[in-house]
PyMOL commands that place a pseudoatom at each C-alpha (Angstrom):
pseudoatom trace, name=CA, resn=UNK, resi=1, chain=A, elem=C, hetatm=0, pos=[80.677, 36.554, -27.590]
pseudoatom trace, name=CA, resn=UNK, resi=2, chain=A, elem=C, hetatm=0, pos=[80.970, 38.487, -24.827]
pseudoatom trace, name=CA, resn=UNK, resi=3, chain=A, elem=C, hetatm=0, pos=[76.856, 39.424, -24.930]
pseudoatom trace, name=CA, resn=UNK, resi=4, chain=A, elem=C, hetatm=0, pos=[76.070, 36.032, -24.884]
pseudoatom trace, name=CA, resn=UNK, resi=5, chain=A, elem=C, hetatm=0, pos=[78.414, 35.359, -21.693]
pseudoatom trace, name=CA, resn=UNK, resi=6, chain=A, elem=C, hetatm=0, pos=[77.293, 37.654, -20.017]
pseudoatom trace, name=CA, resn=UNK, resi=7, chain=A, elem=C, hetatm=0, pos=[73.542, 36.871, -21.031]
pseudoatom trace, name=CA, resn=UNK, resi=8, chain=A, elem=C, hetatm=0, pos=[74.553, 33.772, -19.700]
pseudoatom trace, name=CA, resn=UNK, resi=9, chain=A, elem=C, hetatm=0, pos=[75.716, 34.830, -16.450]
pseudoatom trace, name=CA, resn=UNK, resi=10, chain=A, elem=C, hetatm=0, pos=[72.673, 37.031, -15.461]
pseudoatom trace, name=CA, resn=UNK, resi=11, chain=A, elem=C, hetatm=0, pos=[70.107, 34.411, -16.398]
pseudoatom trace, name=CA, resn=UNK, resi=12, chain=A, elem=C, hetatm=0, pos=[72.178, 31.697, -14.009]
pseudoatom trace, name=CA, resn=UNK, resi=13, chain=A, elem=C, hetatm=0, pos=[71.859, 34.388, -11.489]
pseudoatom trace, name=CA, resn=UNK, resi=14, chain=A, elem=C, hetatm=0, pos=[67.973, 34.746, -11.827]
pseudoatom trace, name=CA, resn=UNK, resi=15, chain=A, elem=C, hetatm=0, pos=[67.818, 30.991, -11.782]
pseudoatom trace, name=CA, resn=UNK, resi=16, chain=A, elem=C, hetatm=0, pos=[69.625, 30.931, -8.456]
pseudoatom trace, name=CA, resn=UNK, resi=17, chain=A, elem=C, hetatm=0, pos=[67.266, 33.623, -7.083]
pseudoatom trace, name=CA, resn=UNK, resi=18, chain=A, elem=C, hetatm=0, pos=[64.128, 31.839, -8.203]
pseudoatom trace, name=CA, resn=UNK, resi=19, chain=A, elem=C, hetatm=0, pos=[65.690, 28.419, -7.065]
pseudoatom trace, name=CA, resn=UNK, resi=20, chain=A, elem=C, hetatm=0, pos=[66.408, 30.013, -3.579]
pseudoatom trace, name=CA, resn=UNK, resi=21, chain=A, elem=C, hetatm=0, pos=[63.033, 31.903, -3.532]
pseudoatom trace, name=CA, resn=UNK, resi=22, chain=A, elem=C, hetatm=0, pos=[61.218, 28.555, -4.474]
pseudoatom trace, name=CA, resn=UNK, resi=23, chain=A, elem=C, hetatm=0, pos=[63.129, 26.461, -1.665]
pseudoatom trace, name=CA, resn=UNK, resi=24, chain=A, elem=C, hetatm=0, pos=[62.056, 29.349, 0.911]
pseudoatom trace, name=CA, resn=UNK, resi=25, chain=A, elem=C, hetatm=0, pos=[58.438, 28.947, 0.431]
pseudoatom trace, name=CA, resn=UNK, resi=26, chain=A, elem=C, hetatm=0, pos=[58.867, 25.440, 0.557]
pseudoatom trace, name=CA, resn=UNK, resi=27, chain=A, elem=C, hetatm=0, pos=[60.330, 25.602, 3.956]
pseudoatom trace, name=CA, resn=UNK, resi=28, chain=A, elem=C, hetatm=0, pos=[58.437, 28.212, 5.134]
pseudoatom trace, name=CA, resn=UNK, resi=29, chain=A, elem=C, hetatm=0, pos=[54.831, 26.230, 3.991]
pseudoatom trace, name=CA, resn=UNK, resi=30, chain=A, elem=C, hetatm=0, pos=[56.519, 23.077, 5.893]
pseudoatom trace, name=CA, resn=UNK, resi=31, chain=A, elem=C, hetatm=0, pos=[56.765, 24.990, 8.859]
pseudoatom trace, name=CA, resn=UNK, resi=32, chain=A, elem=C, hetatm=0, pos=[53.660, 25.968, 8.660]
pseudoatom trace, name=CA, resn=UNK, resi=33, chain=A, elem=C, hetatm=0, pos=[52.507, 22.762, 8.180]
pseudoatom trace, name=CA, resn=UNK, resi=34, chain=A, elem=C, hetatm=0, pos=[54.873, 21.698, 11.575]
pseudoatom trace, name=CA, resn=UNK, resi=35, chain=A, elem=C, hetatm=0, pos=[53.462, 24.082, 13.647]
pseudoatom trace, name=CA, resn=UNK, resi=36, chain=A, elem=C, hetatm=0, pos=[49.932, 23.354, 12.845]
pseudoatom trace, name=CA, resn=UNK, resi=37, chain=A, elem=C, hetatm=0, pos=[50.422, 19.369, 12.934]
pseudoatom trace, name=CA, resn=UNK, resi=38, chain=A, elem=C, hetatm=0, pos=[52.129, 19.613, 16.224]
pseudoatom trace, name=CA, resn=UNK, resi=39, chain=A, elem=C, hetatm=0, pos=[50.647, 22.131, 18.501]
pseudoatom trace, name=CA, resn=UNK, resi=40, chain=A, elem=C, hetatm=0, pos=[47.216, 20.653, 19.813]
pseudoatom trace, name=CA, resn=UNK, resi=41, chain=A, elem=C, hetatm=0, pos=[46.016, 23.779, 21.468]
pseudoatom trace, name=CA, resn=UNK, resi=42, chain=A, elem=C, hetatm=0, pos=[45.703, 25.031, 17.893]
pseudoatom trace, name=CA, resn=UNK, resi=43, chain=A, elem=C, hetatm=0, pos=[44.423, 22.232, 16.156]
pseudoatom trace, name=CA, resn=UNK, resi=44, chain=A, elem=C, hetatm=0, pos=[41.454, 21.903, 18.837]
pseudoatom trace, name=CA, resn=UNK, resi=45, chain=A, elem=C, hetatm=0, pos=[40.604, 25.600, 18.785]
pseudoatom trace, name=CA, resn=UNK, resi=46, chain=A, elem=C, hetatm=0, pos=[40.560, 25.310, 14.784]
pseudoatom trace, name=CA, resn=UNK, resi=47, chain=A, elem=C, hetatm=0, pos=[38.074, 22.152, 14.794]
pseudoatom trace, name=CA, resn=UNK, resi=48, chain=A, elem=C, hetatm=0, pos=[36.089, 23.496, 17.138]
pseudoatom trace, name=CA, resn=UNK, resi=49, chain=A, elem=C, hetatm=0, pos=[36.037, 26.614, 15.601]
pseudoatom trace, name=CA, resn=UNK, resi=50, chain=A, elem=C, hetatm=0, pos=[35.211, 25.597, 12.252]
pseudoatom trace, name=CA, resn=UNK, resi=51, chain=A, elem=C, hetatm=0, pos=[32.206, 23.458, 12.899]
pseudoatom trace, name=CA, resn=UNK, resi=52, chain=A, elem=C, hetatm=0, pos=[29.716, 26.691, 13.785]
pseudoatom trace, name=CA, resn=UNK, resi=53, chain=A, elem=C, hetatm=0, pos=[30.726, 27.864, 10.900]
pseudoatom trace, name=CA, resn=UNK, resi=54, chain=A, elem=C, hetatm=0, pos=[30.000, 25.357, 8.202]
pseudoatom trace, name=CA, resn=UNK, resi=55, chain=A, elem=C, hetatm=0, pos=[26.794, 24.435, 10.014]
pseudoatom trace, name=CA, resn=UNK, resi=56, chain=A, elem=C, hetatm=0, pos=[25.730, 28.038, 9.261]
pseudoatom trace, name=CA, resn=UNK, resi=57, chain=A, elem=C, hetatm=0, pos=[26.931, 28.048, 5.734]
pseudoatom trace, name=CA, resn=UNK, resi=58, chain=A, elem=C, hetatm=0, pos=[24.909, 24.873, 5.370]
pseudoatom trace, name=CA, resn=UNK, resi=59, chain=A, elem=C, hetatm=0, pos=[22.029, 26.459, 7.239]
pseudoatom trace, name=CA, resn=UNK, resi=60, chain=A, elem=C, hetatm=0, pos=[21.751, 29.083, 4.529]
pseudoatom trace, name=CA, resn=UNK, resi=61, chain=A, elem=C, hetatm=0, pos=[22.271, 27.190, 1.458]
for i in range(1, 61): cmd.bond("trace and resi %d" % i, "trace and resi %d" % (i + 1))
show_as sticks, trace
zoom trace
């Protein structure tokens, strides 16, 4: 009995570590997201930036 318990106990720890690890990256990846959405310099330099290059992928295709 007390195996099991405290089988028990360690895997509701590792779910609250994955749980918190998972909630994290979801944060982080919507901050990300925030930044990006909301900062214009960034998004113009970006677009601008990324034209040149698929022209010259397409130019060698």
């Amino acid at each position: 009995m007390n195996r099991r318990r405290s089988f028990c106990e360690a895997e509701k720890e590792n779910n609250i570590l994955f749980t918190k690890t998972d909630l994290y990256l979801k944060t982080l990846t919507i901050n990300i997201e925030k930044f990006l959405t909301f900062n214009p310099r960034i998004t113009k330099w970006s677009k601008s930036d990324r034209i040149p290059i698929e022209t010259e992928i397409m130019s060698t295709l």
